[in-house]
VMD Tcl script that builds the backbone (N, CA, C; Angstrom):
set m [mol new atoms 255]
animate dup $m
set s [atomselect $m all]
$s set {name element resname resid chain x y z} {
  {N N UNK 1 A -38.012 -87.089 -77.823}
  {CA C UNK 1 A -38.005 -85.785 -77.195}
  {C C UNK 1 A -39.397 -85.476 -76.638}
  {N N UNK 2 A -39.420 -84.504 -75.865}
  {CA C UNK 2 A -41.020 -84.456 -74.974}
  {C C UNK 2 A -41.225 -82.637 -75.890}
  {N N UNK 3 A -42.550 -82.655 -75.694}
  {CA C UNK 3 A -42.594 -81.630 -76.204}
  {C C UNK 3 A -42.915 -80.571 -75.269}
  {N N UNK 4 A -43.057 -79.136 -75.412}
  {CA C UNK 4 A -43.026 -77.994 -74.429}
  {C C UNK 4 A -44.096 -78.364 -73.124}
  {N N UNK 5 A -45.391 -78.800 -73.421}
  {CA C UNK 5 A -46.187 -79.134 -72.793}
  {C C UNK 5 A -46.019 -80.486 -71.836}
  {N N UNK 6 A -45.246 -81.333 -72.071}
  {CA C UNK 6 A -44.828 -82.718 -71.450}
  {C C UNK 6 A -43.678 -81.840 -70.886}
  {N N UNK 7 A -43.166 -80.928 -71.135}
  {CA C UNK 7 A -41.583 -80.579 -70.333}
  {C C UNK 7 A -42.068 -79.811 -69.236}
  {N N UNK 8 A -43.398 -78.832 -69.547}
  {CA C UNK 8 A -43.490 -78.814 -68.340}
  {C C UNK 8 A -44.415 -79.239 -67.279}
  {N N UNK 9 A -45.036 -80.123 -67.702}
  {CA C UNK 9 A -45.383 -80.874 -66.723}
  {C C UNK 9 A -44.763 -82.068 -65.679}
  {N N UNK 10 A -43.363 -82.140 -66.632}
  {CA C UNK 10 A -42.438 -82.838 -65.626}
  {C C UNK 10 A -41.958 -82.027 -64.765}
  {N N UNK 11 A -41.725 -80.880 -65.335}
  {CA C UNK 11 A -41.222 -80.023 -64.158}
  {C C UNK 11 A -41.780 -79.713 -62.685}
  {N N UNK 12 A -43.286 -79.555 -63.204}
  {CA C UNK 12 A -44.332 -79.391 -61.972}
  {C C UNK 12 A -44.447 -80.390 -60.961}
  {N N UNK 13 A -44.046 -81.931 -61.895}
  {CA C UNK 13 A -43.636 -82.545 -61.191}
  {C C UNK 13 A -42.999 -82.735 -60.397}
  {N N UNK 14 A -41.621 -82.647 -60.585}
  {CA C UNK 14 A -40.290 -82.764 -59.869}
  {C C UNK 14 A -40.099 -81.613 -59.260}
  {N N UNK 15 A -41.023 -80.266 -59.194}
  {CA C UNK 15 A -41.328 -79.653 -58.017}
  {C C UNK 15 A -41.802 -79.640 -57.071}
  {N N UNK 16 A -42.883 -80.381 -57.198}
  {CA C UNK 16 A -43.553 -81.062 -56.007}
  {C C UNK 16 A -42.900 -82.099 -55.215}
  {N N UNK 17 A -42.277 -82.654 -56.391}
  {CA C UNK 17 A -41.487 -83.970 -55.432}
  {C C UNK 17 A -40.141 -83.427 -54.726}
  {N N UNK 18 A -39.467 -82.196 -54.821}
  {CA C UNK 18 A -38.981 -81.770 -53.843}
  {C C UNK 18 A -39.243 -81.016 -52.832}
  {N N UNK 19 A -40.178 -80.423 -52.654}
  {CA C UNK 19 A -41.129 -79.668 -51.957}
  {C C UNK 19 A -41.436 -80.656 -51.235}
  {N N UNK 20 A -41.985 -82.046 -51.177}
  {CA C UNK 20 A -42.798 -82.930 -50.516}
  {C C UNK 20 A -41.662 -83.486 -49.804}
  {N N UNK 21 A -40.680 -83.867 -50.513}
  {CA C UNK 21 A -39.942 -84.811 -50.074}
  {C C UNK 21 A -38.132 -84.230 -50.363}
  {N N UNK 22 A -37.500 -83.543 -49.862}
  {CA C UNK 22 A -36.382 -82.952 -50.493}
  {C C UNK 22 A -35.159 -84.178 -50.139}
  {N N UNK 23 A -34.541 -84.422 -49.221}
  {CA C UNK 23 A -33.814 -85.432 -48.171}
  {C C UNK 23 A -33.803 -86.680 -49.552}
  {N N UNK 24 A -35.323 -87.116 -50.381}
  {CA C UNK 24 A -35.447 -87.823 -50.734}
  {C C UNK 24 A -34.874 -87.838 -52.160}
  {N N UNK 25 A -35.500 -86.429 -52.844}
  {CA C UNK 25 A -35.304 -86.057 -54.083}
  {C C UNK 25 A -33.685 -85.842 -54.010}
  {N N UNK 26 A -33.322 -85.202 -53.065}
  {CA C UNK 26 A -31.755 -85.240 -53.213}
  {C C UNK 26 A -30.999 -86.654 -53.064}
  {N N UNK 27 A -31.227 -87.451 -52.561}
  {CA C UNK 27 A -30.836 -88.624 -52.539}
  {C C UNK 27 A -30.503 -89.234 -53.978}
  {N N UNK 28 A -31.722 -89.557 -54.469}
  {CA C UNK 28 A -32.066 -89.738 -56.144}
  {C C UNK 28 A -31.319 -88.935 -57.086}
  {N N UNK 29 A -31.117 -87.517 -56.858}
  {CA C UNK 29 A -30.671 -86.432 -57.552}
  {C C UNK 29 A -29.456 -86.849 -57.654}
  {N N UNK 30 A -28.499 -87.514 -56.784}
  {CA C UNK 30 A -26.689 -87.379 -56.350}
  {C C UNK 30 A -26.455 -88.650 -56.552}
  {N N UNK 31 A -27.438 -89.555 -56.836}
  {CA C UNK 31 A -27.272 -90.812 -56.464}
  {C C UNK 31 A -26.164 -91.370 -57.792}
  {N N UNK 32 A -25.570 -92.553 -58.068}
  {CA C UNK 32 A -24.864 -92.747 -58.623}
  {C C UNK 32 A -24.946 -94.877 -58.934}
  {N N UNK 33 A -25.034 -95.013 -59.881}
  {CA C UNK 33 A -25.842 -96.332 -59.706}
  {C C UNK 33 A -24.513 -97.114 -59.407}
  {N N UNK 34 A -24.698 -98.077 -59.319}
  {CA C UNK 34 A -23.635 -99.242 -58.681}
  {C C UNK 34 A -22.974 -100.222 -59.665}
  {N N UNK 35 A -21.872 -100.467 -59.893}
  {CA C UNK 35 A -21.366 -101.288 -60.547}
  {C C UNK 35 A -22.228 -102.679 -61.109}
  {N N UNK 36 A -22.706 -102.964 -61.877}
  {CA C UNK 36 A -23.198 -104.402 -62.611}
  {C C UNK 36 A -22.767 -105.257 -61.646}
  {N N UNK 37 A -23.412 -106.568 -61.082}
  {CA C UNK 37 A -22.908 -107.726 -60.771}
  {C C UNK 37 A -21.487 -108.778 -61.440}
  {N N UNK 38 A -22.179 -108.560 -62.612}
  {CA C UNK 38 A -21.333 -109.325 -63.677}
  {C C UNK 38 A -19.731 -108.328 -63.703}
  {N N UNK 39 A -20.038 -107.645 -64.120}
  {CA C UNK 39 A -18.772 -106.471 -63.864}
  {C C UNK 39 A -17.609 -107.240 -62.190}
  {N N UNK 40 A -18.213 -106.634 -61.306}
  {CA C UNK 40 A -17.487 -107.266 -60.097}
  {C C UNK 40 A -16.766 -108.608 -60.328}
  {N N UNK 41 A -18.265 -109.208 -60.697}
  {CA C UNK 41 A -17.401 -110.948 -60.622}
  {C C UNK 41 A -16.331 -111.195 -61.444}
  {N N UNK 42 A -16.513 -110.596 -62.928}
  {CA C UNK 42 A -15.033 -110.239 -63.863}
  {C C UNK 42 A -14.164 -109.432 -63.041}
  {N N UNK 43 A -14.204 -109.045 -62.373}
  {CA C UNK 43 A -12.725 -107.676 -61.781}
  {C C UNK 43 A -12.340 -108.739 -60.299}
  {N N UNK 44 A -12.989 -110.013 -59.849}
  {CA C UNK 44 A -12.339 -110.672 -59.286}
  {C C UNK 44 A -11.603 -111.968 -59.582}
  {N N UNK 45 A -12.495 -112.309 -60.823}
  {CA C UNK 45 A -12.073 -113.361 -61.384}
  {C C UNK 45 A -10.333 -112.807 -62.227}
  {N N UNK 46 A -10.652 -112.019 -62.743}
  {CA C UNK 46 A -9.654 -111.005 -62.977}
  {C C UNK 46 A -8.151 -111.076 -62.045}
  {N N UNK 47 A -8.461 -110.719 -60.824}
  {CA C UNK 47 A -7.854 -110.663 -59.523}
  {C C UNK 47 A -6.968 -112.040 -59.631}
  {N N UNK 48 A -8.208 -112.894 -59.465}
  {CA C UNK 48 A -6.905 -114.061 -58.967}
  {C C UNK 48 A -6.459 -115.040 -59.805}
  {N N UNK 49 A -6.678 -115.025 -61.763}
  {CA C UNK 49 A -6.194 -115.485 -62.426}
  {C C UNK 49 A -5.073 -114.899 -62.779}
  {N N UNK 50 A -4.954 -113.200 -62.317}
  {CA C UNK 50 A -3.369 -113.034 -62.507}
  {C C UNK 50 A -2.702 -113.000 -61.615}
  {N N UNK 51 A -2.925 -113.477 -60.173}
  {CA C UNK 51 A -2.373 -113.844 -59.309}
  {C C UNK 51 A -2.020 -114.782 -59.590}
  {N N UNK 52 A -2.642 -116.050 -59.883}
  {CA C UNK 52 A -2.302 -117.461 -60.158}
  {C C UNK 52 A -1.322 -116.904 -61.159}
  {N N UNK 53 A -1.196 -116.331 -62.176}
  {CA C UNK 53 A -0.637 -116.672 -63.356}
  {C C UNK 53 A 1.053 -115.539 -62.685}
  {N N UNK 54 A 0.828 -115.101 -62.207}
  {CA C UNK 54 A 2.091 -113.908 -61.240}
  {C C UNK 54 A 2.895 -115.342 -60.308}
  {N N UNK 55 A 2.198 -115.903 -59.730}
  {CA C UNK 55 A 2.522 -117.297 -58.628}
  {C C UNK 55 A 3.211 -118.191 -59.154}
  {N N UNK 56 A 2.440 -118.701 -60.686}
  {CA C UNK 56 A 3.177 -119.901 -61.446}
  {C C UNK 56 A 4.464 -119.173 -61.694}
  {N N UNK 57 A 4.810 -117.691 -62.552}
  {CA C UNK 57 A 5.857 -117.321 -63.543}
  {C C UNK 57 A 6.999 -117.105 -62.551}
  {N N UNK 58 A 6.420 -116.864 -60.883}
  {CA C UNK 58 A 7.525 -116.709 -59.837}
  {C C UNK 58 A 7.936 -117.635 -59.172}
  {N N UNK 59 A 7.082 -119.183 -59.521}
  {CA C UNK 59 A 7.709 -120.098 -58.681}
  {C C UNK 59 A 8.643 -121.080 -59.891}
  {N N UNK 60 A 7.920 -120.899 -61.376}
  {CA C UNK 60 A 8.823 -121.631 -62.391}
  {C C UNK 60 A 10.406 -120.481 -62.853}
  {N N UNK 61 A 10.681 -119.502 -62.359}
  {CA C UNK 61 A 11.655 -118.523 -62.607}
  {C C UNK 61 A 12.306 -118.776 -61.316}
  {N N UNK 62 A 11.908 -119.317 -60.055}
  {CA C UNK 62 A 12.127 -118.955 -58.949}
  {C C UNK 62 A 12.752 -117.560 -58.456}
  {N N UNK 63 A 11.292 -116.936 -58.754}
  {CA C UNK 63 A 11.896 -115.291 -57.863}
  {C C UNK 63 A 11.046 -115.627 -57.133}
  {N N UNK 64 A 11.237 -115.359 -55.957}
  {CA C UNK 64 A 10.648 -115.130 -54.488}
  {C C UNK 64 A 9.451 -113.903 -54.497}
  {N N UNK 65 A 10.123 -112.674 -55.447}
  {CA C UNK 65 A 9.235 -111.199 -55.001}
  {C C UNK 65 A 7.528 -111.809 -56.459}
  {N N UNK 66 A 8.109 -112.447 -57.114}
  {CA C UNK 66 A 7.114 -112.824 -57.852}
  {C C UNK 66 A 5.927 -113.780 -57.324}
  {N N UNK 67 A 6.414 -114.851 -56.652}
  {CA C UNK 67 A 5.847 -115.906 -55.606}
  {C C UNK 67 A 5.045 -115.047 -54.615}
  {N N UNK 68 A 5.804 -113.852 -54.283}
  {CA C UNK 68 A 5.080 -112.886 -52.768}
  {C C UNK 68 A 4.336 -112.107 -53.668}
  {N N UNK 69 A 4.427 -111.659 -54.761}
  {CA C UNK 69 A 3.052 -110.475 -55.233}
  {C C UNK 69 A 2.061 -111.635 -56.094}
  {N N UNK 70 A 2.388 -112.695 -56.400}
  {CA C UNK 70 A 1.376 -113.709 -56.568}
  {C C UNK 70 A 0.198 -114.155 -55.731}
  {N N UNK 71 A 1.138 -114.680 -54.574}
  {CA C UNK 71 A 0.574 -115.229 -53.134}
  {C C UNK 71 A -0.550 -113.928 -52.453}
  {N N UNK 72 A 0.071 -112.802 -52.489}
  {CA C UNK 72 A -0.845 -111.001 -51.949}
  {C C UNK 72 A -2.052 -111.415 -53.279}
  {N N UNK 73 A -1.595 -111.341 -54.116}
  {CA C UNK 73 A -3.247 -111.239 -55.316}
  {C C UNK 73 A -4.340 -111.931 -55.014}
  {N N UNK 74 A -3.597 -113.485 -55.172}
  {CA C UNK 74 A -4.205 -114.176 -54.727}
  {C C UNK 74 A -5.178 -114.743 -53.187}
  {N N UNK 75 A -4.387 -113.578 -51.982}
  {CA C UNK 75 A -5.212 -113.417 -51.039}
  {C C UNK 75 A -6.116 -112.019 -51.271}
  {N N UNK 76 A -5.746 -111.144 -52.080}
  {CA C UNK 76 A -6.812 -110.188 -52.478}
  {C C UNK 76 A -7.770 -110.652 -52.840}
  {N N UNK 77 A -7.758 -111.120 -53.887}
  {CA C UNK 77 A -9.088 -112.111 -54.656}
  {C C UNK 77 A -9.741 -112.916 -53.902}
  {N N UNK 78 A -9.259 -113.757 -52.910}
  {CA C UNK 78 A -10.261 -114.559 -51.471}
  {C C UNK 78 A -10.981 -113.625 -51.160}
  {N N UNK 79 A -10.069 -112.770 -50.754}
  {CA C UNK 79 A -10.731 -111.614 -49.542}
  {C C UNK 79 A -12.091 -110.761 -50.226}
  {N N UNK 80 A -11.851 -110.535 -51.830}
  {CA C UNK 80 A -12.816 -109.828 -52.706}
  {C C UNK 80 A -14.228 -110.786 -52.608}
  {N N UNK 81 A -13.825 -112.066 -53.210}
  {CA C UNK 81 A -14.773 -113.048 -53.234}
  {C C UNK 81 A -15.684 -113.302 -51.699}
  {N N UNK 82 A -14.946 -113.592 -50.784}
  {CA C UNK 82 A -15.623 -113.464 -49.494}
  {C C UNK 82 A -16.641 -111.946 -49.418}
  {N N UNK 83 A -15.865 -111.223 -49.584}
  {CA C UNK 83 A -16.664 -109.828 -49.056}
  {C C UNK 83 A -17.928 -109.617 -49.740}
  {N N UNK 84 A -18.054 -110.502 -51.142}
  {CA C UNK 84 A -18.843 -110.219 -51.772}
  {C C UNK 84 A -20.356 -111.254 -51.634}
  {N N UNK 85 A -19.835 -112.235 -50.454}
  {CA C UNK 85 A -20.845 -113.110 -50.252}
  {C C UNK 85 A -21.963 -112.480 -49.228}
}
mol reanalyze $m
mol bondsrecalc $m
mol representation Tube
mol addrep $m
């Protein structure tokens, strides 16, 4: 914890730094950090192992609508992986 004297000297701070720079401080202020790397690469890897695994259960059952929401995942997951290069 900061104590009364450190609290407000941050404050004086972060008054100035909007005063100087507002466009900026608001930027920072709203900002919202970004998903982990590692995160993404799991939510694609994700993607197209249950595509693959949607593809196999629709082509060894032979349903067709299983084969087609397999085959869509599995071009989701290209398309994820590409976008991400």
């Amino acid at each position: 914890m900061l104590s009364h004297d450190e609290h407000r000297h941050l404050r004086a701070i972060e008054q100035w730094f909007e005063t100087d720079d507002p466009v900026l401080a608001r930027m920072l202020r709203d900002h919202e950090p970004a998903p982990r790397p590692y995160q993404r690469l799991a939510t694609r890897l994700a993607v197209d192992i249950v595509g693959g695994l949607v593809f196999v259960a629709g082509a060894l059952t032979a349903t067709g609508a299983l084969i087609l929401l397999g085959a869509i995942l599995i071009s989701v997951g290209v398309a994820l992986h590409i976008v991400a290069r």
